[in-house]
PAPAVO-54201 format. One line per field, with one value per residue (C-alpha): residue number from 1; residue in three letters; x, y, z. Coordinates in Angstrom, 2 decimals. Example, Ala and Ser with C-alpha at 12.3 -4.5 7.8 and 13.67 -1.06 7.14 Angstrom:
residues 2
resi	c(1 / 2)
resn	c(ALA / SER)
u	c(12.30 / 13.67)
v	c(-4.50 / -1.06)
w	c(7.80 / 7.14)
end
This chain:
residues 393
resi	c(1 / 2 / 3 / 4 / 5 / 6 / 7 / 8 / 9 / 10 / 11 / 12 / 13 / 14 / 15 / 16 / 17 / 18 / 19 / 20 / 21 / 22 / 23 / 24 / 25 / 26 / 27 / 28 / 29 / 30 / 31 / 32 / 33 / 34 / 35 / 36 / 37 / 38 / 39 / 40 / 41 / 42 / 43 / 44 / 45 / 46 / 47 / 48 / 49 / 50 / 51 / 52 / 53 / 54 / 55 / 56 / 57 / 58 / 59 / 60 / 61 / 62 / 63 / 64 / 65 / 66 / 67 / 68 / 69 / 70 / 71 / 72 / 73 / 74 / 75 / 76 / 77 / 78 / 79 / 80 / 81 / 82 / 83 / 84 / 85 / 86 / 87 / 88 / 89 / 90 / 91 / 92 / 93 / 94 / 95 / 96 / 97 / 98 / 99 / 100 / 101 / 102 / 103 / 104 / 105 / 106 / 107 / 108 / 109 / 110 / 111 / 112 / 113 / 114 / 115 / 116 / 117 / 118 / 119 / 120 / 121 / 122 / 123 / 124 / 125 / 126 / 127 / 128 / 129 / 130 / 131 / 132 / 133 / 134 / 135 / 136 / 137 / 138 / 139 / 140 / 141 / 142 / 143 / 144 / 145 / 146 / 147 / 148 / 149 / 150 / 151 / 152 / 153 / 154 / 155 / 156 / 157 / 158 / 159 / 160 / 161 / 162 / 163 / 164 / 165 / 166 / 167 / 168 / 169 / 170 / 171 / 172 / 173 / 174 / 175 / 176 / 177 / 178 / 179 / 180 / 181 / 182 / 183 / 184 / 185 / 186 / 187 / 188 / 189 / 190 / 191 / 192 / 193 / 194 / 195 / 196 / 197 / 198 / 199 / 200 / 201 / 202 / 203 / 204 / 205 / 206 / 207 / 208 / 209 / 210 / 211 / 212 / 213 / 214 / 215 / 216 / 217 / 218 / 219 / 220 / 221 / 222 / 223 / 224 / 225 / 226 / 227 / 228 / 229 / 230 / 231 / 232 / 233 / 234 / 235 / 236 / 237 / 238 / 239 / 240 / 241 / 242 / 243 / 244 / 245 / 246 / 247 / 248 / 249 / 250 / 251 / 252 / 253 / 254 / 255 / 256 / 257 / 258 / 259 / 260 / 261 / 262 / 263 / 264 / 265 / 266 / 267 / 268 / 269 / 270 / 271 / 272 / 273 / 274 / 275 / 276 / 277 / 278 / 279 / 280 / 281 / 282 / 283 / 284 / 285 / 286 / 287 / 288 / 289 / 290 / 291 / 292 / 293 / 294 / 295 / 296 / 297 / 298 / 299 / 300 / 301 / 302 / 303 / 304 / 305 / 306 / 307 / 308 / 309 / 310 / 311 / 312 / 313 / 314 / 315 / 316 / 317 / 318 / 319 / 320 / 321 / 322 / 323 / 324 / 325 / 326 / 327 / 328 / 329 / 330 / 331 / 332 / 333 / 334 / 335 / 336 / 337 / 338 / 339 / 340 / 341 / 342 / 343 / 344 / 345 / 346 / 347 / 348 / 349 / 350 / 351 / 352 / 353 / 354 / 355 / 356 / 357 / 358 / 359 / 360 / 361 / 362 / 363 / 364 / 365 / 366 / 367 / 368 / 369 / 370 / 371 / 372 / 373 / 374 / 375 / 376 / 377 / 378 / 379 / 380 / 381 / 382 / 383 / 384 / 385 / 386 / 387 / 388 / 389 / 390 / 391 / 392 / 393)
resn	c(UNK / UNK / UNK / UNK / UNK / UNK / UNK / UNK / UNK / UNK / UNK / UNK / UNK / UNK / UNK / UNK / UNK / UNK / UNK / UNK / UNK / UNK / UNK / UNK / UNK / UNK / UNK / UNK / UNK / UNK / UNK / UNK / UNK / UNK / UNK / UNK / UNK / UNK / UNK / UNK / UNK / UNK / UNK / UNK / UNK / UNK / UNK / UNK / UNK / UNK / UNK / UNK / UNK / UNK / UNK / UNK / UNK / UNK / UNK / UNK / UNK / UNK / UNK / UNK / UNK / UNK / UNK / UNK / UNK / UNK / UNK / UNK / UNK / UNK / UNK / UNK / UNK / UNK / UNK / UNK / UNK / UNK / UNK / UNK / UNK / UNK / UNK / UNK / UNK / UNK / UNK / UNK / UNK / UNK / UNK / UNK / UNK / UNK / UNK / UNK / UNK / UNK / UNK / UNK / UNK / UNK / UNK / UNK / UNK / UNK / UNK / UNK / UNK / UNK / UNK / UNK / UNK / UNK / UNK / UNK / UNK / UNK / UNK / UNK / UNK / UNK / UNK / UNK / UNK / UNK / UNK / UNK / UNK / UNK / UNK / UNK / UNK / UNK / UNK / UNK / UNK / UNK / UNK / UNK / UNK / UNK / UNK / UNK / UNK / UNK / UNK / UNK / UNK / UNK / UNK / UNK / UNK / UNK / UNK / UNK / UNK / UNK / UNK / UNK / UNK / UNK / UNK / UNK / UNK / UNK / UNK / UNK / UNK / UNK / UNK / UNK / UNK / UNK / UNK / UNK / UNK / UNK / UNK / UNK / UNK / UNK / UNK / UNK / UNK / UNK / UNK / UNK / UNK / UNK / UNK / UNK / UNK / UNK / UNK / UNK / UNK / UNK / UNK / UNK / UNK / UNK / UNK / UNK / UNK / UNK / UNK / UNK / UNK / UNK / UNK / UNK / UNK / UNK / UNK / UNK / UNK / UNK / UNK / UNK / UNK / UNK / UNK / UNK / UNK / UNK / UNK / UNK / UNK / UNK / UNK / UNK / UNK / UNK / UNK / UNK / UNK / UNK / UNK / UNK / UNK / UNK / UNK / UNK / UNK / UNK / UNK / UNK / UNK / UNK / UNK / UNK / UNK / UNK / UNK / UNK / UNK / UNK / UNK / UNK / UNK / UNK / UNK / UNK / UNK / UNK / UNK / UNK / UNK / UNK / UNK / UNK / UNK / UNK / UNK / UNK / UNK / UNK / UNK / UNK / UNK / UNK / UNK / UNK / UNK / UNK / UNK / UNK / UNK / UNK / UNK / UNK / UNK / UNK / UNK / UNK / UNK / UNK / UNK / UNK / UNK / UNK / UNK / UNK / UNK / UNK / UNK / UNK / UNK / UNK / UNK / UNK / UNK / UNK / UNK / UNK / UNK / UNK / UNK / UNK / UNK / UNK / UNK / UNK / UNK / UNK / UNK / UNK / UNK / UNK / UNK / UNK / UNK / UNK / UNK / UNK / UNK / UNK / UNK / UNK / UNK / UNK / UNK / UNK / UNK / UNK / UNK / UNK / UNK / UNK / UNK / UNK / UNK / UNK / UNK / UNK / UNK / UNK / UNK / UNK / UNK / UNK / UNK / UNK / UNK / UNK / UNK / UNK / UNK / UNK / UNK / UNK / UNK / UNK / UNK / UNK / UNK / UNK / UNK / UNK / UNK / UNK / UNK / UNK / UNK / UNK / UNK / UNK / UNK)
u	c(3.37 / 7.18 / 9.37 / 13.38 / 14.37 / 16.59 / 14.47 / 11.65 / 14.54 / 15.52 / 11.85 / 11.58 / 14.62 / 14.20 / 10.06 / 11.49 / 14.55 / 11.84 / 9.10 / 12.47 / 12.75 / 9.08 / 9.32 / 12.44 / 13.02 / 16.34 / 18.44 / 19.16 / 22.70 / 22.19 / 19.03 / 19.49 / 17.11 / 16.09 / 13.81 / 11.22 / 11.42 / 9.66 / 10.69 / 11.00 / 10.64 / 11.51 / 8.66 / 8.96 / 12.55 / 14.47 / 13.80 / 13.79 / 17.45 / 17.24 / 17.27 / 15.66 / 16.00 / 14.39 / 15.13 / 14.87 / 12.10 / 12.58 / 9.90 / 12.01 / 12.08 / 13.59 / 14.88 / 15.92 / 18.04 / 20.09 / 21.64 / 20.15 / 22.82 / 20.22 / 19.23 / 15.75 / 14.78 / 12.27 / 10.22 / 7.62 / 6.48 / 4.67 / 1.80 / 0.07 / 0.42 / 2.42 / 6.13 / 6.66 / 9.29 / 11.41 / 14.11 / 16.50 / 17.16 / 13.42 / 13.34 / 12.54 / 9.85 / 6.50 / 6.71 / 6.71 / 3.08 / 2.52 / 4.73 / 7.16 / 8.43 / 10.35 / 12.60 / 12.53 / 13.48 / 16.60 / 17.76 / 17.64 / 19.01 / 22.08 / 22.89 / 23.20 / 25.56 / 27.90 / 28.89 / 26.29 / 26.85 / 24.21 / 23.46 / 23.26 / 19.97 / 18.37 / 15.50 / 13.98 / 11.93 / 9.88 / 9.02 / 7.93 / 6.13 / 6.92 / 3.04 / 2.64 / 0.86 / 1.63 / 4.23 / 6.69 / 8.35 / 8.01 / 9.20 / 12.60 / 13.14 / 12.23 / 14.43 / 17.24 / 16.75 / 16.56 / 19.49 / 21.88 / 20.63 / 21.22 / 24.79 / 25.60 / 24.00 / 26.27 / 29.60 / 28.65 / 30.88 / 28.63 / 28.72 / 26.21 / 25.08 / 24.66 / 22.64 / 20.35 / 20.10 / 19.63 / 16.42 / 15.03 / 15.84 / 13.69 / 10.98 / 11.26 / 11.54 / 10.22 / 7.14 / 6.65 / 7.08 / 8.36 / 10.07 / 13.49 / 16.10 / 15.44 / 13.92 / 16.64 / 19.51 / 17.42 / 17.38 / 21.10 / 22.24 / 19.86 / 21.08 / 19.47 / 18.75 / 19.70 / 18.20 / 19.62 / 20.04 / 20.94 / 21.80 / 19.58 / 22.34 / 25.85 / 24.29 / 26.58 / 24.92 / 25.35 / 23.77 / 21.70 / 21.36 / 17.69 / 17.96 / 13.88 / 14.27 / 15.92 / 13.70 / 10.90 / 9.59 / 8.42 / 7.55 / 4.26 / 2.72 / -0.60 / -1.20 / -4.94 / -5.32 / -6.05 / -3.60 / -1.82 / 0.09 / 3.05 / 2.88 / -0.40 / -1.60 / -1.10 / 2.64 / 3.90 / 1.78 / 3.91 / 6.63 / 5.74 / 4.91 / 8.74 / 10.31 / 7.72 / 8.70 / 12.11 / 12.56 / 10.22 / 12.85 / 15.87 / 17.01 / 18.33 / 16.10 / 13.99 / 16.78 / 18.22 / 15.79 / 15.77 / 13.02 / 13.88 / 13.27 / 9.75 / 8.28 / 10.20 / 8.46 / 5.11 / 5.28 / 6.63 / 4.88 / 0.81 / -0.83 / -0.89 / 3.00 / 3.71 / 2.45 / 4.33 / 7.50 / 6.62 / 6.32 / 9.49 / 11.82 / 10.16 / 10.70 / 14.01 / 14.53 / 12.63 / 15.04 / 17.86 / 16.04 / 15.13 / 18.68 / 20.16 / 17.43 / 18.14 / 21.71 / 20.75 / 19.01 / 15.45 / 12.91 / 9.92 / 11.51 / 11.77 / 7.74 / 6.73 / 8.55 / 6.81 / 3.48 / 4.31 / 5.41 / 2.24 / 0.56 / 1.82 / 1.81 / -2.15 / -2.29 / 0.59 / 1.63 / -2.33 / -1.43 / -2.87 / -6.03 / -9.25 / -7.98 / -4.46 / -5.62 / -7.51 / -4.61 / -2.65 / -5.41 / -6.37 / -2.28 / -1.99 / -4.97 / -4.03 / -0.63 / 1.73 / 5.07 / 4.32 / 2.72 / 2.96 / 1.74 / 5.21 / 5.46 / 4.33 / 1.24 / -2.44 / -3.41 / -0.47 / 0.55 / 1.33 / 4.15 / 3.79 / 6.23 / 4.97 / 5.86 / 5.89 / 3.50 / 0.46 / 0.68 / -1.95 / -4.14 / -3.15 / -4.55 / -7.66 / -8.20 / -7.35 / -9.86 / -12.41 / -11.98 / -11.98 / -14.47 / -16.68 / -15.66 / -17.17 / -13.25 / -12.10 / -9.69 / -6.03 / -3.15 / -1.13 / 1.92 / 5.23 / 8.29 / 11.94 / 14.84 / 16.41 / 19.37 / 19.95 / 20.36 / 22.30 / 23.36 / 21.08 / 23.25)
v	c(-133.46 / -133.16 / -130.99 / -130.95 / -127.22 / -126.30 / -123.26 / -125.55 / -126.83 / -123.25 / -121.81 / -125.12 / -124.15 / -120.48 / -120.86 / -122.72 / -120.06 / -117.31 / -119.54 / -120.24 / -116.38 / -115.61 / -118.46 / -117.75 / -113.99 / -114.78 / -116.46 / -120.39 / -121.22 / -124.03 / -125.09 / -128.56 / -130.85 / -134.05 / -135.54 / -137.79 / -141.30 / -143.32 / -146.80 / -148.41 / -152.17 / -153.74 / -153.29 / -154.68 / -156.38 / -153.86 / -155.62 / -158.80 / -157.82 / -157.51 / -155.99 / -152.09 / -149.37 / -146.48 / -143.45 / -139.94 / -137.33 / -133.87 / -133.09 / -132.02 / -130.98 / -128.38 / -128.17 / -124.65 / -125.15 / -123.13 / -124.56 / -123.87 / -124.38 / -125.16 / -128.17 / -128.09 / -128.91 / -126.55 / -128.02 / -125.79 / -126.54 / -124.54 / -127.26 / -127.55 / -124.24 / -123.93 / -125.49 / -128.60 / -128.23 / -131.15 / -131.40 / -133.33 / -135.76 / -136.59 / -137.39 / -141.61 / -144.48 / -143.60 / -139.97 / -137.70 / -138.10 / -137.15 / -135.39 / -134.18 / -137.70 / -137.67 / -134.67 / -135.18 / -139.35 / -138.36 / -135.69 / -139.40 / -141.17 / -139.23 / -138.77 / -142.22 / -143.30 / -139.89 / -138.29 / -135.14 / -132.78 / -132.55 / -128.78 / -129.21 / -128.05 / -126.88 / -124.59 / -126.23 / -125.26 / -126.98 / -126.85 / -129.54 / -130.13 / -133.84 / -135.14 / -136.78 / -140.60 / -141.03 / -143.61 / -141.06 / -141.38 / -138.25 / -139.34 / -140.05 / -136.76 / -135.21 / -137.29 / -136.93 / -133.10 / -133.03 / -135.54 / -133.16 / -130.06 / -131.45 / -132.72 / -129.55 / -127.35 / -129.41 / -130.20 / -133.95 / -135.67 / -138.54 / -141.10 / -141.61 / -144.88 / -143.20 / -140.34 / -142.87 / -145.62 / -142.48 / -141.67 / -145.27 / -145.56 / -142.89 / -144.25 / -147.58 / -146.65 / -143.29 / -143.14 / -146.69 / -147.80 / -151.07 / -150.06 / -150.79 / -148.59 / -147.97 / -144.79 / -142.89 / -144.61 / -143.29 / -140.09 / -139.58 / -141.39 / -140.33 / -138.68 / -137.07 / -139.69 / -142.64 / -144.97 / -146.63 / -150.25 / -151.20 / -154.52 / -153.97 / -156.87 / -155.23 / -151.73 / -151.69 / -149.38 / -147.94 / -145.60 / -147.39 / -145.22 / -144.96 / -144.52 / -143.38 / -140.05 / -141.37 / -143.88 / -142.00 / -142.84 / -141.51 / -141.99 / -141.32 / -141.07 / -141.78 / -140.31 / -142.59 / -139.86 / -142.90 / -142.00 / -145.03 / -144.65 / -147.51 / -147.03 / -149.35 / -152.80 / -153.92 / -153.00 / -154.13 / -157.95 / -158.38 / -157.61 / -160.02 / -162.81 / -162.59 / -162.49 / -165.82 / -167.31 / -166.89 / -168.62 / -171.25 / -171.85 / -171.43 / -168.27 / -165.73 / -163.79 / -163.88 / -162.66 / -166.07 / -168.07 / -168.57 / -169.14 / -172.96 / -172.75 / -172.05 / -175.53 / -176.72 / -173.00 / -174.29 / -177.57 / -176.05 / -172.70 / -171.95 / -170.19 / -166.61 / -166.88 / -168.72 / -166.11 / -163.27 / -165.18 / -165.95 / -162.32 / -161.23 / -163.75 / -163.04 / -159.51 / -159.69 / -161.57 / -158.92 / -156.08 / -158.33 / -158.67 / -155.25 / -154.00 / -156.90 / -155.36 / -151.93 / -152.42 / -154.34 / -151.36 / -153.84 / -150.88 / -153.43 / -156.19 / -153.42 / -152.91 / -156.70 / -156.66 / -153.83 / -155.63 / -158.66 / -156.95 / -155.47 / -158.83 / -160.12 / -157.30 / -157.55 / -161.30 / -163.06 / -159.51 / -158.42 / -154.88 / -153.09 / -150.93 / -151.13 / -147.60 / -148.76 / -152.00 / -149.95 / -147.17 / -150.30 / -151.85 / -148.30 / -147.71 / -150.84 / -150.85 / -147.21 / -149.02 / -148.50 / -151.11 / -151.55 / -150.68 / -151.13 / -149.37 / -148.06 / -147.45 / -149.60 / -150.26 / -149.63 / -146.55 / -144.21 / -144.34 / -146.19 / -145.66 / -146.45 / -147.08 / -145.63 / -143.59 / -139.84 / -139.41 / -141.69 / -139.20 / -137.25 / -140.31 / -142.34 / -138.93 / -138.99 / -142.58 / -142.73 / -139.69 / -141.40 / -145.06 / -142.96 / -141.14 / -144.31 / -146.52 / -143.19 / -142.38 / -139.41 / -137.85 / -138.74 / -136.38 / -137.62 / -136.28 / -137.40 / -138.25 / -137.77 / -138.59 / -135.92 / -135.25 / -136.55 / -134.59 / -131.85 / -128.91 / -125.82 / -123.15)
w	c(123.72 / 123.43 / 122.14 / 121.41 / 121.97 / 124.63 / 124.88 / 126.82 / 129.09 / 130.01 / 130.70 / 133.23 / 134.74 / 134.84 / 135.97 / 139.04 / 139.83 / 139.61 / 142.11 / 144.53 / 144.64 / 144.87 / 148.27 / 149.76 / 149.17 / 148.19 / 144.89 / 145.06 / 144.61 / 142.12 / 139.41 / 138.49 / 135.81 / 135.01 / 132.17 / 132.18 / 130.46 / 127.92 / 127.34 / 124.74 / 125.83 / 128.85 / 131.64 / 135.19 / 134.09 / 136.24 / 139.61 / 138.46 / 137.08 / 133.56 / 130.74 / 129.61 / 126.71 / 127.75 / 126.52 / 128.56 / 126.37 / 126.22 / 129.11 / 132.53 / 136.12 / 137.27 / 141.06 / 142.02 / 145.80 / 147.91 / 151.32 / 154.72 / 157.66 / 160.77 / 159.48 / 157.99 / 154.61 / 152.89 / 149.54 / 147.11 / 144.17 / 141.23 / 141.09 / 145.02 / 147.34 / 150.63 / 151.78 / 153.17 / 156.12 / 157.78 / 160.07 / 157.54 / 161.18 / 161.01 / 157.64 / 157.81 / 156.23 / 157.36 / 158.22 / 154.87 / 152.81 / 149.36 / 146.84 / 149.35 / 150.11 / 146.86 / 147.47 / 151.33 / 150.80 / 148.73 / 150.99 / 153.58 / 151.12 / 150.17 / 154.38 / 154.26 / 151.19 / 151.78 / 155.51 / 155.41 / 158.16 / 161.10 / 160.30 / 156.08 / 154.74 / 151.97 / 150.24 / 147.46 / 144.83 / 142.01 / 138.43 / 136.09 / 132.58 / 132.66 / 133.28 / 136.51 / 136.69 / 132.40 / 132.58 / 131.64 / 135.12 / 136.91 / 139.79 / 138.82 / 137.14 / 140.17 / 142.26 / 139.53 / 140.06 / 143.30 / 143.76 / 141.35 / 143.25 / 146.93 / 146.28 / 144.82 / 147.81 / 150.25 / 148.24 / 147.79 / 144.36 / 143.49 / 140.97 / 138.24 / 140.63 / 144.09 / 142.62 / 140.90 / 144.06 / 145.82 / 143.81 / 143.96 / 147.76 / 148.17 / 146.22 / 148.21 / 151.55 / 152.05 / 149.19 / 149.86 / 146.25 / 145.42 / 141.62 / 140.03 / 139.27 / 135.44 / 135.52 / 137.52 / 134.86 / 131.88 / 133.28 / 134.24 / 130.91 / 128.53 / 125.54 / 122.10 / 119.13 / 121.54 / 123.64 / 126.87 / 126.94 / 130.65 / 132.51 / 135.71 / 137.45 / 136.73 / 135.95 / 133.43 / 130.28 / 126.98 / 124.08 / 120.85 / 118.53 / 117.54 / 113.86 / 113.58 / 111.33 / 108.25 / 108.26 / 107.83 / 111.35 / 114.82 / 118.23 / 118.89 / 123.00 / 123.69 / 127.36 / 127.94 / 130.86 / 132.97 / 135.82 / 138.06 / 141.47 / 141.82 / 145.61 / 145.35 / 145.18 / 141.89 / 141.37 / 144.82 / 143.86 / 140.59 / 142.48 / 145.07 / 142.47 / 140.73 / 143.91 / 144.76 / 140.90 / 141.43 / 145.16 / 143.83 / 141.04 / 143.39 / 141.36 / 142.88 / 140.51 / 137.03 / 135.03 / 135.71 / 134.17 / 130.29 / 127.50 / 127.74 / 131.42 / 131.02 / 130.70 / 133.71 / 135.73 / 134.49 / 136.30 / 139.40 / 140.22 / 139.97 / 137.10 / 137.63 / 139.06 / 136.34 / 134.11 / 135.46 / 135.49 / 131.57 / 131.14 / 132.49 / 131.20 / 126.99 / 127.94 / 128.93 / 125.30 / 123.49 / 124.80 / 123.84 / 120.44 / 119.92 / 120.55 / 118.05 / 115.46 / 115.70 / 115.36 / 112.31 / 111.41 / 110.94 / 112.47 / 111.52 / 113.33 / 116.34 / 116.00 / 116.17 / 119.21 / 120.99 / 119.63 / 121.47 / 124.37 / 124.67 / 124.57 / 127.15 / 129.70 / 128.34 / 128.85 / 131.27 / 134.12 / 133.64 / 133.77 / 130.71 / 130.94 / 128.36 / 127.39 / 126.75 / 124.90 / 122.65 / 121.77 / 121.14 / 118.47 / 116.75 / 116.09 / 114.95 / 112.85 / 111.45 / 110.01 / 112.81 / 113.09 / 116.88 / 119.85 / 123.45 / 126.67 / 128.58 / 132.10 / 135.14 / 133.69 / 135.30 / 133.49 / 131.60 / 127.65 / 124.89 / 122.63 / 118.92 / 116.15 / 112.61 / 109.45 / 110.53 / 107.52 / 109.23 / 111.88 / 111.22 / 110.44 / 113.88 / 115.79 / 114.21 / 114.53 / 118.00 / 118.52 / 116.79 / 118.52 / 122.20 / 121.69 / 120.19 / 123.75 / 126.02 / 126.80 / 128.11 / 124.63 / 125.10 / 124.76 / 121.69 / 120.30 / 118.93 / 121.34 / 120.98 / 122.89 / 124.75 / 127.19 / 130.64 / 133.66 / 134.35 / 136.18 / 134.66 / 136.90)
end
């Protein structure tokens, strides 16, 4: 499922240079790429302004661009057929569908953070291996990429934090979904062997080491094959019940309420709120915990705390899947440390903690158990932490 050679990173890029070509009958100026992300623990903290350690995987997106001087915006990509044309002025919430609104929303969203001239445009193409609807966020890498290819096209210096805000505004207000700003962080800061532990509040971030190998342990991704979308219901109503928690408990957001705040949230809010708030505020502890333990170098105290994330996303934010449940439960029951679904929840992967050696006896388990329950097979593989974004040519 992943891979760590910087050959795969250069047959993304050069697959997308190669379809720009094909397109445009010309050479694009600049290829940029971004990875996808798993995380480690942390799930729907980011907009309730906590705490995350994702890590970016080795799986990119490659955006090939060259600039266009009338105007118009030009995306293709090597996975539906055609171009998707905009005047960059008519970019705006409501008028791009599908795919398209995740290139097209950043080009909207960096013309409003920097002074883009009226005629700057762009031809776009492209390429991606990152798997789309897995909760391995492949929307941010191709926001990241097309973020880093756009503000190279029209001379734009940007910081690390207005090329990621510029991927989640687009998400927000031009896709229409309601996420946090995690994803687009992991995949500018990402870096091989490391994890990102970032403060959702000050954005403030930094590297922990993930010290798996010499341990004898891996990553292993369980892609369920149950695909989500976040511009739906169920995201957007956990986001909707924080927000409701946290005016309810005159915070100006979860990440202000602690573990011995909870009793005082139970008396105040209803059940299911109350539950969601519960889930955020342990979460935000667990990250804190699991970033204390790996530091400490404790890699079993790490896996109890993915297992207990997973419970409550299962029990308190409601947002596991029967598939999901039962990767959980087989890993665990094969020997694994931990195991958690990643992602925004309602279909995706799980990511599971074990000895590289059980490897071979989680796949065959997980097989087994799937194919028992009438499930589709999942796509498993082990996971590694790669690089972050960057300029490809």
């Amino acid at each position: 499922m992943d891979s760590t050679g910087a050959a795969d990173t250069a047959a993304v890029a050069g697959l997308a240079v190669r379809a720009f070509a094909d397109a445009y009958r010309r050479q694009p100026d600049v290829t940029w790429s971004a990875p996808g992300r798993a995380n480690l623990i942390g799930e729907h903290t980011d907009y309730n302004d906590g705490f995350v350690l994702p890590f970016a995987i080795t799986k990119r997106t490659a955006v090939a661009a060259a600039r266009r001087d009338d105007g118009i915006i030009t995306v293709g990509s090597t996975f539906t057929p055609g171009t998707v044309t905009f005047r960059a002025a008519q970019i705006a919430p409501g008028a791009v569908d599908g795919w398209a609104g995740y290139p097209l929303g950043v080009a909207w969203a960096l013309a409003r953070v920097r002074d883009v001239p009226d005629d700057a445009g762009a031809d776009l193409f492209i390429h991606s291996d990152v798997p789309a609807g897995a909760g391995l966020s492949s929307s941010a890498a191709l926001e990241i990429a097309a973020a880093g290819a756009l503000a190279a096209v029209w001379g734009l210096r940007l910081s690390t934090a207005e090329l990621a805000r510029a991927g989640q505004r687009a998400e927000n207000e031009i896709v229409g979904a309601p996420t946090g700003v995690m994803d687009q962080y992991a995949s500018l800061l990402g870096k091989p062997g490391a994890a990102v532990f970032l403060d959702c509040r000050s954005l403030l971030a930094r590297t922990v080491p993930l010290p798996l190998a010499r341990a004898g342990l891996t990553l292993v991704l369980t892609d369920t094959g149950e695909r989500h979308a976040h511009a739906s219901g169920g995201y957007a109503a956990r986001r909707a019940s924080c927000e409701r928690g946290a005016a309810l408990l005159g915070v100006p957001a979860l990440r202000d309420v602690g573990i011995a705040d909870l009793p005082r949230a139970q008396a105040v809010l209803d059940a299911e709120t109350f539950r969601r708030v519960r889930h955020v505020v342990t979460e935000d502890a667990r990250v804190e915990a699991t970033v204390a333990d790996l530091e400490a170098g404790d890699l079993a105290a790490v896996g109890r705390q993915l297992t207990a994330s997973h419970a409550s996303m299962r029990d308190d934010y409601e947002i596991t899947t029967r598939a999901l449940d039962l990767a959980v439960e087989v890993a665990l029951s094969a020997g694994a440390l931990g195991a958690r679904m990643t992602g925004g929840g309602f279909g995706g992967s799980a990511i599971t903690l074990i000895e590289a050696a059980g490897v071979p006896r989680l796949t065959t388990a997980l097989q087994r158990a799937f194919a028992d329950a009438g499930l589709d097979q999942p796509r498993i593989g082990t996971v590694t932490p790669g690089p972050g974004a960057h300029r490809e040519a």
